[in-house]
C-alpha positions as a Markdown table, in Angstrom:
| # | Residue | x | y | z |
|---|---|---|---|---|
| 1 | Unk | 48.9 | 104.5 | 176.2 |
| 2 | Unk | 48.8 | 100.7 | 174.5 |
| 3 | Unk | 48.4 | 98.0 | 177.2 |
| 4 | Unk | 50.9 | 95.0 | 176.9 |
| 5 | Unk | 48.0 | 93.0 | 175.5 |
| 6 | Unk | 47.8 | 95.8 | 172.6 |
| 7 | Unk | 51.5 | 95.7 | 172.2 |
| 8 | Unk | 52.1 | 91.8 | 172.4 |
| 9 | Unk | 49.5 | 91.4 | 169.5 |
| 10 | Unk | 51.2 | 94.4 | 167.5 |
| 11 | Unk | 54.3 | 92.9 | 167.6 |
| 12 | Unk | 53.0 | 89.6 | 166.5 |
| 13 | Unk | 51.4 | 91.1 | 163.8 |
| 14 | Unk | 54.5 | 92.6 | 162.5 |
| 15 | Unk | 56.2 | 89.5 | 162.2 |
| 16 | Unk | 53.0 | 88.2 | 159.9 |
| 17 | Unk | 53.8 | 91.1 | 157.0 |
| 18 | Unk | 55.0 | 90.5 | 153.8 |
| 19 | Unk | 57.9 | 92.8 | 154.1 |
| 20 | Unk | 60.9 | 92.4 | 156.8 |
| 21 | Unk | 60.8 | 94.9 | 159.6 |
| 22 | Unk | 63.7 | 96.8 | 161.1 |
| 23 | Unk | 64.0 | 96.2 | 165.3 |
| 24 | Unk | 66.8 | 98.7 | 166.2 |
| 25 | Unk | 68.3 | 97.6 | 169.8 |
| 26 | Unk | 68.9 | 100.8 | 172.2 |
| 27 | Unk | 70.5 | 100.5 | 175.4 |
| 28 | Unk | 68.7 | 102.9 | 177.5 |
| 29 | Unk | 65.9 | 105.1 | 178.0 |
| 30 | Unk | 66.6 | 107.7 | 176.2 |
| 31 | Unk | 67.9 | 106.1 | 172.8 |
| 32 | Unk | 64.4 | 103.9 | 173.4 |
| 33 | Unk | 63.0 | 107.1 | 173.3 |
| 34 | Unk | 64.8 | 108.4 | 170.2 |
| 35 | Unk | 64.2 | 105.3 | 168.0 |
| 36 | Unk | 60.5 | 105.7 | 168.7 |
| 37 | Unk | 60.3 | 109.2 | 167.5 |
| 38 | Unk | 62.3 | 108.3 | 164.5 |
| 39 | Unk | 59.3 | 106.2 | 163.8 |
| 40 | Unk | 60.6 | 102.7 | 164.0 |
| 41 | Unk | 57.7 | 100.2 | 165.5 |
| 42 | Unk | 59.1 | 98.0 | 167.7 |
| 43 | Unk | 62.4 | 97.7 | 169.2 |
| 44 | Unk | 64.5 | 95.4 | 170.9 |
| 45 | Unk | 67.4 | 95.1 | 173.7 |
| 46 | Unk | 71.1 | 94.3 | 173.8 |
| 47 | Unk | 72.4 | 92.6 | 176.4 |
| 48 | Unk | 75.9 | 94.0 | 175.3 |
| 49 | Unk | 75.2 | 97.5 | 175.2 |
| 50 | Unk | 73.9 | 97.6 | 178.4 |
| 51 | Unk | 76.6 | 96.0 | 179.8 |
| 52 | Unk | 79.0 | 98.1 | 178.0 |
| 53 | Unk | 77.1 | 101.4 | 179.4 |
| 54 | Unk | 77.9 | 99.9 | 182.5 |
| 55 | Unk | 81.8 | 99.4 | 181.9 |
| 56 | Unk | 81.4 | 96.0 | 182.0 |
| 57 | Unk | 82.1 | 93.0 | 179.6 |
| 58 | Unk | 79.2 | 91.1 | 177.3 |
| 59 | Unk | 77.2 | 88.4 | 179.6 |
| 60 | Unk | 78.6 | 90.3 | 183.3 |
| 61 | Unk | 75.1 | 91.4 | 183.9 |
| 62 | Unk | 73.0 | 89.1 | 186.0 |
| 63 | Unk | 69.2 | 88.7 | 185.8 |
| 64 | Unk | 67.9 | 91.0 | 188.2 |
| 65 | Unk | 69.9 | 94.1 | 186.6 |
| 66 | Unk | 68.8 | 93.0 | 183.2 |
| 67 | Unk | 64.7 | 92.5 | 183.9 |
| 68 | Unk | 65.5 | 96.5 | 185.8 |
| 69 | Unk | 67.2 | 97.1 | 182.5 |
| 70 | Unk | 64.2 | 95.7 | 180.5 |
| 71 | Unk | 62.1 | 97.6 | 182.7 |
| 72 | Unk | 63.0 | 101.2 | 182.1 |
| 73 | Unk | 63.2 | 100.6 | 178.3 |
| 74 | Unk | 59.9 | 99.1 | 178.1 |
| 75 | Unk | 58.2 | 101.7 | 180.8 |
| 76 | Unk | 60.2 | 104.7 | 178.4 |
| 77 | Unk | 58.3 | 103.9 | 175.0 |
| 78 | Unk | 55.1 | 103.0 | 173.9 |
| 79 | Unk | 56.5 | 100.5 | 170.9 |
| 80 | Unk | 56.8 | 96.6 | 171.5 |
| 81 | Unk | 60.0 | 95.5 | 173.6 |
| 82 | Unk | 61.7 | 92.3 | 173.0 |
| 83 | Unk | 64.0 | 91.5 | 175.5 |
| 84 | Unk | 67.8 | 89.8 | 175.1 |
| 85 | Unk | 67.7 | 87.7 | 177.5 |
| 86 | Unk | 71.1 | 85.6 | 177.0 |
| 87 | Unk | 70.5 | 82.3 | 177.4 |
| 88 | Unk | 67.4 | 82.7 | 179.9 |
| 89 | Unk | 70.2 | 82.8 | 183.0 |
| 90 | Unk | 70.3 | 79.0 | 184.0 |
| 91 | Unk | 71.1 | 75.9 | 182.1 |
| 92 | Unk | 68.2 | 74.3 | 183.4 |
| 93 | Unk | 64.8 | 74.1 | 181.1 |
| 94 | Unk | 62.7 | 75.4 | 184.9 |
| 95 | Unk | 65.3 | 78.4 | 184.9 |
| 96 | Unk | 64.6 | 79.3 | 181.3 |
| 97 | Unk | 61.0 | 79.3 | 181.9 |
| 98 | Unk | 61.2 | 81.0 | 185.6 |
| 99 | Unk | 63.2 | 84.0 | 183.4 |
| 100 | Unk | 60.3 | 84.2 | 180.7 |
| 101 | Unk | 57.6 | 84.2 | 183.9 |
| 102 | Unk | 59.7 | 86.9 | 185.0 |
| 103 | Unk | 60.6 | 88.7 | 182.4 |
| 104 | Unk | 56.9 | 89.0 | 181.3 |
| 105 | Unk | 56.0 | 91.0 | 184.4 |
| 106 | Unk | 58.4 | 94.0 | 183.2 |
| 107 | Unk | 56.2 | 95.4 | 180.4 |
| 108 | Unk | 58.2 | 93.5 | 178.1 |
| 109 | Unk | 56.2 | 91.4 | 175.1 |
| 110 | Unk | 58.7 | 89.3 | 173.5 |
| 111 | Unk | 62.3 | 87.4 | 173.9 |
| 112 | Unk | 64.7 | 85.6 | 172.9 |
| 113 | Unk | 66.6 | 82.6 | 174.3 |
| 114 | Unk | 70.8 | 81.5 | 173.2 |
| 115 | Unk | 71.4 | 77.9 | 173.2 |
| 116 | Unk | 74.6 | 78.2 | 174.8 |
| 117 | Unk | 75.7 | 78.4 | 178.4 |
| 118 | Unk | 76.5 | 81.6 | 180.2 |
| 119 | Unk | 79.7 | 80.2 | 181.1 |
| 120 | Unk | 83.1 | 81.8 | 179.8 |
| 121 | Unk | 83.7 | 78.5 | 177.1 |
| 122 | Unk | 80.2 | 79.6 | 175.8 |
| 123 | Unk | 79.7 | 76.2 | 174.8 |
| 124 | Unk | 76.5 | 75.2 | 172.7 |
| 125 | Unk | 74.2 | 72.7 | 174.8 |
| 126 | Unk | 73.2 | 69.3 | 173.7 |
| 127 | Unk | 71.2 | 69.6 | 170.8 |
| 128 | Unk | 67.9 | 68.2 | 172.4 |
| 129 | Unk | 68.8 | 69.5 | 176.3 |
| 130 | Unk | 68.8 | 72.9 | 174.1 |
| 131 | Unk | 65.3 | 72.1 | 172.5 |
| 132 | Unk | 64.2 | 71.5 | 175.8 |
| 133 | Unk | 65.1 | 74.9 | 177.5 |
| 134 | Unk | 63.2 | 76.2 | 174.3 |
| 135 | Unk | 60.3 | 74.1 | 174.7 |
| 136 | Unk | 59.9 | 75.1 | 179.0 |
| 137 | Unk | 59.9 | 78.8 | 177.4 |
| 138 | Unk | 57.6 | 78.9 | 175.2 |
| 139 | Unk | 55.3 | 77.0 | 177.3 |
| 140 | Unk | 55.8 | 79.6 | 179.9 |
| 141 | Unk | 55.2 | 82.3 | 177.2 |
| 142 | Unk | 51.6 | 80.7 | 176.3 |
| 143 | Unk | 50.5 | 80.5 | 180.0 |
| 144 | Unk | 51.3 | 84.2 | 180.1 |
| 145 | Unk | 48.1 | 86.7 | 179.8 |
| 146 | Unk | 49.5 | 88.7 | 176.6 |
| 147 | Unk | 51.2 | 87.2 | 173.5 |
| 148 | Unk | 54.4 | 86.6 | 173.9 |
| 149 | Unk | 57.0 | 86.6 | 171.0 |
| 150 | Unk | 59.6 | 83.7 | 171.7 |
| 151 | Unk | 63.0 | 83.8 | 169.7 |
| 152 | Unk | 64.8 | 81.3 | 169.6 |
| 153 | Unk | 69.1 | 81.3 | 168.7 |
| 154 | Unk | 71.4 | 79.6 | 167.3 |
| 155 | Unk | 74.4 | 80.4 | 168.4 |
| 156 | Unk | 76.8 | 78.1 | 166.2 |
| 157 | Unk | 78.5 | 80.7 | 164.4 |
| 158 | Unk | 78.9 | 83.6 | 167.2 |
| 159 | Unk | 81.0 | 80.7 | 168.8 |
| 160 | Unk | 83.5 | 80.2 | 166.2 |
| 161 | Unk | 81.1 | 77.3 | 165.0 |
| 162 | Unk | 80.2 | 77.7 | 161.9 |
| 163 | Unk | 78.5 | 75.1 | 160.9 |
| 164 | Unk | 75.1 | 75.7 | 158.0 |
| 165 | Unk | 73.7 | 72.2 | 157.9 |
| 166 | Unk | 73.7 | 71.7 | 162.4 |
| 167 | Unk | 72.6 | 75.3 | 162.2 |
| 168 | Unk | 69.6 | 74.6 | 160.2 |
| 169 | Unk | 69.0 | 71.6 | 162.7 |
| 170 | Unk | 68.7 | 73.4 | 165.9 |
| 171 | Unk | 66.5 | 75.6 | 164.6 |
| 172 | Unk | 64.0 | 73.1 | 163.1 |
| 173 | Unk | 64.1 | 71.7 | 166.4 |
| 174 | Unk | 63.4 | 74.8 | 168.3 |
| 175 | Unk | 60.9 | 75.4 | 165.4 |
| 176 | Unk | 59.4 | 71.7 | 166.7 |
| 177 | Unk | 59.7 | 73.5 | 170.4 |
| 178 | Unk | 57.4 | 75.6 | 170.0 |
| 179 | Unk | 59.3 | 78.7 | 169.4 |
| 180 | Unk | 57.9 | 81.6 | 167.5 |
| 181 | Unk | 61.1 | 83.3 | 165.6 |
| 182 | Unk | 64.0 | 81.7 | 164.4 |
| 183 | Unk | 67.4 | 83.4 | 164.8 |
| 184 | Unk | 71.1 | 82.0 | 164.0 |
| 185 | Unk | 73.4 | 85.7 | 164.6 |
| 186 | Unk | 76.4 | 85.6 | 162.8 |
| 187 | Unk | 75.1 | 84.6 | 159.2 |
| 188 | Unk | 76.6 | 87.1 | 156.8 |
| 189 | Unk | 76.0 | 85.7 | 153.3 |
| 190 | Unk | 72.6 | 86.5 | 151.8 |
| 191 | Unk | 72.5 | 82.4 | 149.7 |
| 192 | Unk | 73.4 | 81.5 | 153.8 |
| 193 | Unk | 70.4 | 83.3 | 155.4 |
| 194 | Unk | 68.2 | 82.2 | 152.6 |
| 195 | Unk | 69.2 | 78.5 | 153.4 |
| 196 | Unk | 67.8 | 79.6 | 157.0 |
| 197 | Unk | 65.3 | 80.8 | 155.7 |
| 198 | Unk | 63.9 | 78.6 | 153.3 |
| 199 | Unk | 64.3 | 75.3 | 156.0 |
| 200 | Unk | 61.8 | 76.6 | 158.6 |
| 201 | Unk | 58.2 | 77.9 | 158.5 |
| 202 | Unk | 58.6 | 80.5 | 161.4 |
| 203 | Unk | 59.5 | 83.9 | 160.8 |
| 204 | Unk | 63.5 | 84.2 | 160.8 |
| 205 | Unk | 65.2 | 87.3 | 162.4 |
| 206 | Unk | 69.1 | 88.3 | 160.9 |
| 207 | Unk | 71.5 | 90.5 | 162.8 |
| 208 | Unk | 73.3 | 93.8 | 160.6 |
| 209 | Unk | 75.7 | 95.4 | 161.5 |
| 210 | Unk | 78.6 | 92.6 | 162.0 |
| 211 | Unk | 81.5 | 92.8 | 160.4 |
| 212 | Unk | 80.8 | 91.8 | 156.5 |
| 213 | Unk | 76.9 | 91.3 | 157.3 |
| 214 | Unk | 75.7 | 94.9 | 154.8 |
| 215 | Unk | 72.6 | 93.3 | 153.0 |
| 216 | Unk | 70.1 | 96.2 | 152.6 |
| 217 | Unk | 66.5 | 95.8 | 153.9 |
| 218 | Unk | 64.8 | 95.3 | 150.6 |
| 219 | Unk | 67.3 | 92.3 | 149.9 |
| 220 | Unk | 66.7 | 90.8 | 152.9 |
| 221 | Unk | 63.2 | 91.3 | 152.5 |
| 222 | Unk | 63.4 | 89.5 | 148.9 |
| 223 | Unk | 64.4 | 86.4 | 150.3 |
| 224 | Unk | 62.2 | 86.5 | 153.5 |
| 225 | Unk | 63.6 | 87.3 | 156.6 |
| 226 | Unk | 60.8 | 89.1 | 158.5 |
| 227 | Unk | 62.8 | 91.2 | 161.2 |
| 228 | Unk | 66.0 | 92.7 | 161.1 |
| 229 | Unk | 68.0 | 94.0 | 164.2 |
| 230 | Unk | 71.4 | 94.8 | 165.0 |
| 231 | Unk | 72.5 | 93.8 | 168.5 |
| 232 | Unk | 75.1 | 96.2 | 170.0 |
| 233 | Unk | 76.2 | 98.1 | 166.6 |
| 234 | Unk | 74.2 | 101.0 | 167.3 |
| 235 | Unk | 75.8 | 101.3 | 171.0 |
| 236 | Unk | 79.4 | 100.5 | 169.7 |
| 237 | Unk | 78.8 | 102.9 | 166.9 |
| 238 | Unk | 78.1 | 105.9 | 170.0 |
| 239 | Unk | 81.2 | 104.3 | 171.8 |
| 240 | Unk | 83.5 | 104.9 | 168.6 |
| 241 | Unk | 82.7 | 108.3 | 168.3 |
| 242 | Unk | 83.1 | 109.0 | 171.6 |
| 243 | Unk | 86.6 | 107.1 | 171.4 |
| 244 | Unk | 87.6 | 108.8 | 168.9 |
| 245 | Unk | 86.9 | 112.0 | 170.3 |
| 246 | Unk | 88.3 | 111.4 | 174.1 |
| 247 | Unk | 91.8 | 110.0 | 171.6 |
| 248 | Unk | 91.1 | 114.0 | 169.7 |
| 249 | Unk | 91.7 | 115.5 | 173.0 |
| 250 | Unk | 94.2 | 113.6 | 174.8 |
| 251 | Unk | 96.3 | 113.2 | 171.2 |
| 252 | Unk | 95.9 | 116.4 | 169.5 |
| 253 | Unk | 94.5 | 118.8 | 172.5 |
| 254 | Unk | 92.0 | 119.5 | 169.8 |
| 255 | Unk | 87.9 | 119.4 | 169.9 |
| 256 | Unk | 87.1 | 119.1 | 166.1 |
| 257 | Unk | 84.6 | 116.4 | 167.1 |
| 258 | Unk | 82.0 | 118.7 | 168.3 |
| 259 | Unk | 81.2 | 120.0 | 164.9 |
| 260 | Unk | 79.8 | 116.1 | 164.1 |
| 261 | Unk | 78.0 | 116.6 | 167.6 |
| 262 | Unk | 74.1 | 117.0 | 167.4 |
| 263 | Unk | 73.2 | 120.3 | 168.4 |
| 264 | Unk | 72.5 | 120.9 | 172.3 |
| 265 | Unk | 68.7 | 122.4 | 170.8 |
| 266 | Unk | 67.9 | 119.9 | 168.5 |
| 267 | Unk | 68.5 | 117.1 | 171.0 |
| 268 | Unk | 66.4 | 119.0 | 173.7 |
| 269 | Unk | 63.3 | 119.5 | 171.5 |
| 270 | Unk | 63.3 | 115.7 | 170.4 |
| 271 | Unk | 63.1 | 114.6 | 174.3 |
| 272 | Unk | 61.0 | 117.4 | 174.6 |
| 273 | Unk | 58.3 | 116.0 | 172.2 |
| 274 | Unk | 58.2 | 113.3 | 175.0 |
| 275 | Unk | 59.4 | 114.8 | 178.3 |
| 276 | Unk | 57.4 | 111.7 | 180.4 |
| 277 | Unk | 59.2 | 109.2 | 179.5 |
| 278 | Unk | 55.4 | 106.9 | 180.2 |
| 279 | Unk | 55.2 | 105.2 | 176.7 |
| 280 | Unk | 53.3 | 108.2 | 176.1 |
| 281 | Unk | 53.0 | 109.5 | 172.4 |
């Protein structure tokens, strides 16, 4: 089994390719363990589909259930685990960098870090208090005994902010702070994330998935973005077919659903190939 030291440099190395990698994000063990037998390499977390899998709202989830959540995806796969952890769970630059200290001791070998508050108004912070947080993080991340990947986001246009030009600021400055990916969610234009991309010199991660976002991994590539994930999609895209089948039943009293079901065999024999659930192969 690959040590966190073997994982934190494989990850880093991914991010050093020519071509854009694909990061799917599951939401528990066992979709950890499907992506990695579908053959993706690395693989990252969603703090909203785990808080949807536990019927609750985005950003309800406090630290200690999301480092036990980060926990038992990292301990159920082998592949590199980069963690979502919102916006490090305290405003202050010492509780940023108490969450990476922590966060590193749960197998985990990379995260990222929002730049606004975990309050309901989700309001960005000051431009340099935000570079700040950053810059407490990533020196936590070097002091750690592994490489540690360090995203930093910009959440301008998740907010309702969408604003290019302060955007492109913030993440220069988190660049400046020493982080080691550069993500602003929300982009959905391909001349947009090339702006991004063209105005730092770390790699830059995008977000599919979102509504209008449907660039295809070899455009993305082409104008180089270097990792690709897609936040919740992947749970809300379970969610929707269950939802549309509980409305089959309770609507129609029918079960047509099933037949767009994987099969009860086919689903056994893929957890099968990995019944440990150790990170072994």
């Amino acid at each position: 089994m690959a040590t966190q030291s073997d994982k934190g440099r494989l990850f880093r190395a991914l991010h050093q390719r020519e071509e854009a990698f694909i990061i799917p994000n599951p939401w528990d063990p066992g979709t950890a363990r499907l992506l990695q037998l579908l053959g993706f390499e690395a693989l990252a977390t969603t703090s909203a589909g785990f808080a949807f899998s536990l019927g609750k709202p985005d950003g309800a989830i406090s630290r200690e259930q999301t480092l036990e959540h980060v926990s038992a995806i990292a301990s159920a796969t082998d592949l590199p685990v980069s963690a979502d952890l919102e916006h490090g769970f305290g405003d202050s630059p010492t509780a940023v960098a108490d969450t990476i200290v922590r966060s590193a001791k749960t197998g985990i070998v990379g995260g990222s870090i929002e730049d606004v508050s975990g309050r309901s108004d989700k309001t960005p912070y000051e431009m340099q208090h935000a570079a700040e947080r950053i810059r407490a993080a990533s020196e936590a991340a070097r002091n750690l005994p592994f490489a540690f990947t360090l995203t930093a986001r910009s959440e301008n246009y998740i907010v309702g902010r969408p604003d290019l030009k302060d955007t492109i600021k913030r993440l220069q400055a988190y660049q400046e702070a020493g982080a080691d990916v550069l993500f602003a969610p929300g982009l959905t234009s391909k001349e947009d994330i090339a702006a991004v991309v063209s105005s730092v010199d770390r790699p830059v991660n995008v977000i599919m998935g979102l509504q209008g976002a449907q660039l295809s991994l070899a455009e993305l590539s082409s104008i180089g973005v270097r990792r690709i994930s897609v936040g919740s999609a992947l749970s809300r895209g379970a969610l929707g077919a269950f939802l549309r089948a509980a409305q089959e039943m309770k609507e129609n009293g029918t079960f047509d659903f099933a037949r767009e079901a994987v099969s009860y065999r086919e689903i056994s024999a893929m957890f099968a190939a990995n019944p440990g659930g150790d990170g072994s192969e």
